[in-house]
N, C-alpha and C positions, 0 to 999 in steps of 0.2 A: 166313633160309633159306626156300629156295621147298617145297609139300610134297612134291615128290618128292626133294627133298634128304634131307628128316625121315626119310624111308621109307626110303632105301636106307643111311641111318646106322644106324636099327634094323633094320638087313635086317644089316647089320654085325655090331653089338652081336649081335642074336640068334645069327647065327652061331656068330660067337667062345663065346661061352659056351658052345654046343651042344658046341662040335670040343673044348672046354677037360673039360664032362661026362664026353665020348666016350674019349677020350683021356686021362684022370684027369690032366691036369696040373697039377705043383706047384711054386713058385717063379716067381720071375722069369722065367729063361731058358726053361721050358718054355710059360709063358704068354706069352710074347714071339715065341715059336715059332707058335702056337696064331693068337694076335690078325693076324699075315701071314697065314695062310689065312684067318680070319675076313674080314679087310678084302677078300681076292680076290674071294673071294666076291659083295658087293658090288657092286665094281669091275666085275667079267664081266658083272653084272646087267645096271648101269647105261651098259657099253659095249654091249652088246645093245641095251638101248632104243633109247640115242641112235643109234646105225647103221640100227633100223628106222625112229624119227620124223624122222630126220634134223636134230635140236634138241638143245642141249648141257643138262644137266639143271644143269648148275655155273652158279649165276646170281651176282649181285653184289650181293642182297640183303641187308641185316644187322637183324637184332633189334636191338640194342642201337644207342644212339646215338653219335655219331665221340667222340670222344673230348675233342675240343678245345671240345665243347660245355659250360657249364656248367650247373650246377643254379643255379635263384635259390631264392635263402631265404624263403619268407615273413614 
């Protein structure tokens, strides 16, 4: 993940929790509810950027390694 990827998934996460706080919800259903605004949030952020830089913030980057890789034993 590129860092503005990091940023706008904790721009997310913080959200969600905030609306979850704010909104005292309980359960599944109600934090299911919560977490769709949480992620808009986000989302709105991160469509504003990229429409001012004119650059997609979604790159193809990955932490981890492909899969089909193996480990060697020492």
């Amino acid at each position: 993940m590129s860092e503005a990827e990091l940023i706008f998934t904790a721009l997310a996460e913080l959200s969600t929790r905030q609306i979850a706080e704010t909104e005292k919800a309980k359960g599944v259903a109600e934090n299911a509810k919560v977490s769709k605004k949480g992620g808009a949030v986000a989302k709105n952020a991160r469509k504003e950027l990229e429409s001012k830089t004119g650059m997609s913030v979604i790159t193809d980057e990955n932490f981890l390694p492909p899969k089909n890789e193996k480990k060697k034993l020492k």
